[in-house]
N, C-alpha and C positions, 0 to 999 in steps of 0.2 A: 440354491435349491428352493428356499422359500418363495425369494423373485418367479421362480418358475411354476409352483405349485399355485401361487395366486393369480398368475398368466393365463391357468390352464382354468381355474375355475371364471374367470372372468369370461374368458371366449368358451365354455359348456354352457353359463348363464346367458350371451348373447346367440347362442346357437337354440338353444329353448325356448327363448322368447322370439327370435325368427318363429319358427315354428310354429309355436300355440296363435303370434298375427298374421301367419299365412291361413292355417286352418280357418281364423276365424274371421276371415276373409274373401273365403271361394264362393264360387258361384256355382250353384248347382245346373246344369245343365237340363234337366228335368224338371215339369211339368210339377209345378208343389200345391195342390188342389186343396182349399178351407175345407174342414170336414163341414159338412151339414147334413141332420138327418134325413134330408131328402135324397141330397147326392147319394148319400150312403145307401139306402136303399134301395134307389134307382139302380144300382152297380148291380147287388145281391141280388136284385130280380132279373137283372141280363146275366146270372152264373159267370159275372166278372171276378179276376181275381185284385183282390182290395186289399192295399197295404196302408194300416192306420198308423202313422207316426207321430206320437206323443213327443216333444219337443219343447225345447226352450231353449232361445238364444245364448243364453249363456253357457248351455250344457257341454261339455267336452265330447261325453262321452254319444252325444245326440251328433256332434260335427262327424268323430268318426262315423259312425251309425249311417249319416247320408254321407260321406264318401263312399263308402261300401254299396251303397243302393244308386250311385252313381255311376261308380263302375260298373254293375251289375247292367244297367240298363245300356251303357256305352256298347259291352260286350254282346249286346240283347236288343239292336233297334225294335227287332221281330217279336217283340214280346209285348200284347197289351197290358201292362204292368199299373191297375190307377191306385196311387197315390194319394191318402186325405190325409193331411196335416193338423192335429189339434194341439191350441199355442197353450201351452203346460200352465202357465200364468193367465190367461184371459179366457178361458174357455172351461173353469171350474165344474161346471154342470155336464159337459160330455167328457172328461177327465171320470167324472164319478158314475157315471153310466155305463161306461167303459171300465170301469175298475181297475183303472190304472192309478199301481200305489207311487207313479212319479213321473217325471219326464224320462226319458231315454225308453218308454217302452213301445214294444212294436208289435201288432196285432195283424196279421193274416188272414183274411178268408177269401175264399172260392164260393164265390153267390152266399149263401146263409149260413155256409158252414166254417166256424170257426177251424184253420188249420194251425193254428202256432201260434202263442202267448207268449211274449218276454219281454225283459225288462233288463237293462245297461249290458242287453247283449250286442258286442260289437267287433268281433270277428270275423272279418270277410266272409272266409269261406262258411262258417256258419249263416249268414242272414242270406246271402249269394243261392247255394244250396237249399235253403225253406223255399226261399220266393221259386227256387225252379222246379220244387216239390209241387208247391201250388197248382202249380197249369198241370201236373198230371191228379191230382187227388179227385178220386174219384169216390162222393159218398157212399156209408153204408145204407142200403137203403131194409 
C-alpha cells in the first residue's frame, strides 16, 4: 500500500509539472501590442475597444488570463479586439498610471471609456463575457 501511495504521488507531481511547462510554453496566437501612450490613445480616439494587460512572465495566473483571451479571439476572428501589453517588471511608470496594484490585471475600454477593472481575474467565461460586453457598451452620455 505504501509502494503504491508514493506511485501515485510521483506520477500527480509529473503530471503538474507537465502542466505548469506546457502553459508556460504556448504561444499565443494573437497579435500582443507594447502599450504606448500614443497607441493607447490613437485606439480611444477611433472608439476602439482596448484590452490592457498587465502581465508578467512569470505570472500563472497572467498565462491563464491569455489563454482565455485566446480562446476568445480563436472563437471571435470578427472581432476587432486591440490588445496592449504592459510587462509588469519593466514598464513601472505606466503600471502606476494605470493603477494597477499588480500583474494579472486587465483593464477594458471602448474609446475613453473605462468598461471593467480587474485584477487575477481568470475565468474564462468571466474575461470572454467583459470583452464581448465591450463591443456593445454604449456610453452614458
Amino acid at each position: 500500500m505504501v509502494f503504491k501511495l508514493k506511485n501515485l504521488h510521483i506520477v500527480v507531481s509529473a503530471l503538474i509539472a507537465f502542466t505548469l511547462l506546457s502553459i508556460s510554453t504556448l504561444s499565443w496566437s494573437f497579435d500582443k501590442t507594447p502599450f504606448t501612450a500614443e497607441k493607447f490613445s490613437a485606439l480611444q480616439d477611433s472608439n476602439k475597444v482596448i484590452l490592457i494587460d498587465v502581465y508578467a512572465d512569470w505570472c500563472g495566473t497572467c498565462k491563464k488570463q491569455q489563454l482565455a483571451i485566446n480562446d476568445y479571439l480563436e472563437k471571435h476572428p470578427e472581432r476587432e479586439l486591440h490588445i496592449l501589453e504592459v510587462d509588469f517588471d519593466k514598464q513601472k511608470d505606466v503600471v502606476k498610471m494605470l493603477g494597477a496594484p499588480r500583474q494579472s490585471t486587465l483593464l477594458l475600454y471602448k474609446g475613453s471609456d473605462q468598461f471593467w477593472f480587474s485584477v487575477a481575474e481568470s475565468r474564462p467565461d468571466m474575461i470572454t463575457s467583459r470583452i464581448e460586453q465591450a463591443f456593445d457598451f454604449v456610453p452614458k452620455t
